[in-house]
N, C-alpha and C positions, 0 to 999 in steps of 0.2 A: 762660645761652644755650649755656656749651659743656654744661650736663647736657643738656639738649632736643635739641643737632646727636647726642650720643652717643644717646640713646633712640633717635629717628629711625633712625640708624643702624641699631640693634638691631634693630628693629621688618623694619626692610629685609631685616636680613640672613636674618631668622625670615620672614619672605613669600618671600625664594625656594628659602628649605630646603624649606619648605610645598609650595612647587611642583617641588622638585626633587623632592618625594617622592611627587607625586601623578605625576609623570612616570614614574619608575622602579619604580611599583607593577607596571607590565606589564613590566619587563624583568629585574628579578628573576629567580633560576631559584630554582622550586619544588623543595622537597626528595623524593625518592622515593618515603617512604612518602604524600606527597598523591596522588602519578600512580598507587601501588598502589591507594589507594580507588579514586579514579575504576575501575580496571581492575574492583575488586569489584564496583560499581554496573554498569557495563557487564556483565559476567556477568547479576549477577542480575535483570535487565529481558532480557537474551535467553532465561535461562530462563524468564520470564514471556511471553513472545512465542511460543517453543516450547510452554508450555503451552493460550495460546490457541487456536494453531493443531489441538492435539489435543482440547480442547474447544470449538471455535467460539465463544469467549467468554471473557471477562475474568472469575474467580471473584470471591466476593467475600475469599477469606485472597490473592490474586492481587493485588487491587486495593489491599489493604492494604500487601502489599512494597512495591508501587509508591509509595505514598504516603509510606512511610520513607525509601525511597530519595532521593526526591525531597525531602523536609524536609533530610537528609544533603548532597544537591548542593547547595542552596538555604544551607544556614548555612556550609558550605566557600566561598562568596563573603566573607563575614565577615572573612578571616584578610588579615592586613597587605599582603603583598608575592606576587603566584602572576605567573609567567611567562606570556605570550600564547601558547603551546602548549597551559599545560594551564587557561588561562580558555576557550579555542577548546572543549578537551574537555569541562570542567563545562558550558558551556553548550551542546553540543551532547546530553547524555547529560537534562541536563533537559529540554531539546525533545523528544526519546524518550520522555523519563516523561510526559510530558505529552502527546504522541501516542496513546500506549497509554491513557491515561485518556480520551483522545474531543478532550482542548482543541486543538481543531488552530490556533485563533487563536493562542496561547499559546505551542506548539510553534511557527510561523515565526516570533513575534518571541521566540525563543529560537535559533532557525536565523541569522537577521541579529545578532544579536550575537555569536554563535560566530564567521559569517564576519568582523565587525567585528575581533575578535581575531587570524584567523588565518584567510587562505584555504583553505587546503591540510589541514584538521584531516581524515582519513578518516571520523570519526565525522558530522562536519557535513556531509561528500555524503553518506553513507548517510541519513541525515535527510533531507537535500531530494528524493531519490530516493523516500521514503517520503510525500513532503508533494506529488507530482506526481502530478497529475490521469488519468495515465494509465500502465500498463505500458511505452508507447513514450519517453514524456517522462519516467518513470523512469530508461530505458536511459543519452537522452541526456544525463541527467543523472552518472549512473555513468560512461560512457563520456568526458566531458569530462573530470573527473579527474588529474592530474598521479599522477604514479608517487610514492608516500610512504618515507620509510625505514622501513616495517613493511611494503612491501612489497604493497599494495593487497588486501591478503588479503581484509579483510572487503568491502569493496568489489565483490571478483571472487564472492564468495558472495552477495551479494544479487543480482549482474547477474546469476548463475546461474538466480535464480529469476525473474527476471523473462524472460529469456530463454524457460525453458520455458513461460509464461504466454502468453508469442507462438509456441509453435510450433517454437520452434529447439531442439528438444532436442537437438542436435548438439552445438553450440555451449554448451547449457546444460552440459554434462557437462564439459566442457574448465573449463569455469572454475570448477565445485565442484570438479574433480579439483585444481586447480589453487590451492585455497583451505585447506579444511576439512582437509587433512591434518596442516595447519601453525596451526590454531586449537585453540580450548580445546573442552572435551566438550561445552558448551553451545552452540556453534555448530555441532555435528553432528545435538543433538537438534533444534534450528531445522530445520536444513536438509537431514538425512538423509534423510527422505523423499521429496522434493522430487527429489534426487540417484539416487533410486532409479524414480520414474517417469522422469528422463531418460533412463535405462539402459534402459528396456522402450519408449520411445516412439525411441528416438534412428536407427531407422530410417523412420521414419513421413516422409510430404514436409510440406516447411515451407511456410509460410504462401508463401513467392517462389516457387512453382511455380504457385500461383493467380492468375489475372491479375486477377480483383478486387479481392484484397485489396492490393497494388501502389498500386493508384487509394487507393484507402480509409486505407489506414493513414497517413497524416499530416493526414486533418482527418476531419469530423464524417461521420455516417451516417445514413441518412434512414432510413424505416420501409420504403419499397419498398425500398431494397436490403436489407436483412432478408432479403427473399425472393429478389433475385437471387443473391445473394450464397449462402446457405441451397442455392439448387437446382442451381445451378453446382459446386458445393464439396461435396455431402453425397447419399447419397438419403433424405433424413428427412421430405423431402415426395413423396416416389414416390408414396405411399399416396392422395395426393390430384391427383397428376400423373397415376400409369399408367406413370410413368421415364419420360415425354417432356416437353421444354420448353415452357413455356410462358408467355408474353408477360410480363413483369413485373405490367404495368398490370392483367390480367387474373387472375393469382396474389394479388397484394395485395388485389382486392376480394374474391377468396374468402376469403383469411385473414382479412379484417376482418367478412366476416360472421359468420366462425366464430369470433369473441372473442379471435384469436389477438392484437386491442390495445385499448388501454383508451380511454376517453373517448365519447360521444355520437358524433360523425364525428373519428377520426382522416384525419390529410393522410397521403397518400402523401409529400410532399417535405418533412413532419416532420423537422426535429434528434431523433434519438433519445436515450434516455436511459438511464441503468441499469436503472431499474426497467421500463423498455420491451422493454431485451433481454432480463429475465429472464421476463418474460412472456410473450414470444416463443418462447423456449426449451423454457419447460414445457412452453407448448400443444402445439411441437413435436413431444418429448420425449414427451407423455401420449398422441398421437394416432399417433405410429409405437409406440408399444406397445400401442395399442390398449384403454387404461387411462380413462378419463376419470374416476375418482377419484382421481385421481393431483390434479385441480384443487381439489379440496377436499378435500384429505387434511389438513391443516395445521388448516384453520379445524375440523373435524370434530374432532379432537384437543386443540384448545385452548377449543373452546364448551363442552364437558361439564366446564373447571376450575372451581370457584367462583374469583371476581376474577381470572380468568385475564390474563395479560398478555403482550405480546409480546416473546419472547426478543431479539429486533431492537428496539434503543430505539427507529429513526425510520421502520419499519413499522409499523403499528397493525393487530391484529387488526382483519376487515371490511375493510380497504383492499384494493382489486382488482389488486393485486400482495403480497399477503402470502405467499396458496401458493404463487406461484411464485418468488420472495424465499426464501423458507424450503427448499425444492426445491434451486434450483440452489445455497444456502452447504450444502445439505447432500450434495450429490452431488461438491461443488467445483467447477460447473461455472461459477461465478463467489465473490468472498469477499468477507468486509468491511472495509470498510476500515479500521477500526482494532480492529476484535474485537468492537465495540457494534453501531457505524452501520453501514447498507448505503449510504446516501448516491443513493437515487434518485432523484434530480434532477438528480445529476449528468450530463452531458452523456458520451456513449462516442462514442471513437474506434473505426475500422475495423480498425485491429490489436486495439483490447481483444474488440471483438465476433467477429473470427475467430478469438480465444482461447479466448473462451466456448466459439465454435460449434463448434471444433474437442473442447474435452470434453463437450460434449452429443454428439455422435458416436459418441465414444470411450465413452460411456454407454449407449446406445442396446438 
């Protein structure tokens, strides 16, 4: 009897070791060189994001890094003891890799266990920033943010770019300025550019001096304001105006005759969509320049491939937004959302469409 109370005992004592050590798995502090990886991983997925952006597209030696990187993040869970800082970090840099490969499912339940570890990770808001349905629901997602001891740098370089996405190249400039001097070379290749349209737009008026977009930018947009919105804010419809206003209801049914939207009978009081606006834009776009091959420039180009295929995984050559799809990721006057998908079906907000609108303008 007293061997069985001493077993017991033991047995107890080895159950709350067990648990004492599944508890302090997160409180452990990771040793250095594991936060230098992650640091290496994070570089080399922004030089892969820099790359896209100069390619419109994820390569395939691109897709490969990725895929190391991420096997890399992925076996670094394995290791005994890592602190709630830098499990926040692996699992937010895996949500990234996973973003950039297209898995957006994959990426937010890699974003909730980041937060699960650690609210405040900087890399885990730029991810949910990145996983936000819109430019403005980016922002506010940046903009909620607590101040980090690094200093919000990477943070202040994405708001950067979403900033100018909406028009405020004012402001965009202030917080690349305000970033990228104090980051690594690979967050300049990202976002140099980006930095440098600020600088040539940052006198240009912003979206808040147009009284539509005001209305628009925090919910959905119908297909007639397309057109008010368009003739209020632009003269890209002059051509069909004369430069006089004209009635919305009465604009939208000429635009719809003239194929400026897709479907059998489009609704004027339609939820618009991505691939809506981009087809909106080209017609725009091809009919102030007078161009009407500009609408079949794309499919003309990709019919004469043998097995030709669409550069855009979820546009299909022959779908009645592909030229114009292909058009505005190549003008910039809309992009993709993760380097693959263009995601039309997505629903667009009124800040994302007078972002658009504003570089089809600026293109014109």
């Amino acid at each position: 009897m007293r061997y069985a109370t001493a077993a017991a005992a033991a047995i107890l004592v080895l159950a709350c070791s067990c648990r004492s050590i599944q508890r302090d798995r997160m409180v452990e502090t990771a040793a250095p060189e594991a936060f230098r990886e992650l640091d290496s991983a994070e570089l080399g997925l922004v030089a892969v994001e820099a790359d896209m952006q100069a390619a419109a597209g994820l390569s395939g030696e691109n897709r490969d890094r990725v895929r190391t990187e991420l096997a890399a993040l992925e076996a670094a869970g394995k290791r005994t003891i890592v602190d709630k800082g830098y499990e926040a970090r692996r699992r937010a840099l895996i949500g990234r890799a996973k973003f950039i490969g297209g898995d957006l499912s994959g990426a937010k339940a890699e974003l909730t266990r980041s937060l699960q570890a650690k609210k405040t990770d900087e890399l885990a808001v730029v991810l949910a920033s990145m996983l936000a349905p819109s430019d403005a629901g980016a922002l506010a997602a940046l903009d909620s943010a607590p101040e980090s001891e690094e200093g919000n740098r990477r943070i202040k370089a994405e708001r950067g770019y979403r900033l100018l996405s909406l028009g405020r190249a004012r402001e965009a400039l202030a917080a690349f300025d305000d970033a990228l001097p104090f980051l690594p070379a690979e967050y300049a290749r990202k976002y140099g550019g980006y930095r440098d349209r600020a600088v040539a737009l940052r006198d240009a008026p912003t979206p808040s001096a147009a009284p539509e977009t005001t209305r628009l930018a925090a919910g959905s947009v119908s297909l007639a304001e397309f057109c008010s919105v368009t003739q209020e804010n632009t003269t890209l419809l002059d051509g069909i105006t004369g430069g006089r206003r004209w009635e919305t209801a009465v604009l939208f049914d000429r635009l719809k005759a003239a194929g400026y939207f897709a479907g059998p009978e489009p609704l004027a009081s339609a939820q618009a969509t991505r691939a809506d606006a981009a087809l909106f834009l080209w017609n725009v776009l091809a009919a102030y320049r007078g161009n009407r091959s500009m609408l079949a420039r794309y499919t003309n180009k990709y019919a004469s491939r043998p097995n030709a295929a669409s550069p855009v995984d979820d546009v299909a050559i022959g779908s009645p937004y592909f030229d114009a799809v292909l058009g505005c990721v190549e003008l910039e006057i809309m992009r993709l959302a993760d380097g693959r998908n263009f995601m039309p079906g997505l629903p667009i907000d009124g800040a994302g469409f007078f972002a658009a609108l504003s570089e089809a303008d600026r293109r014109k």
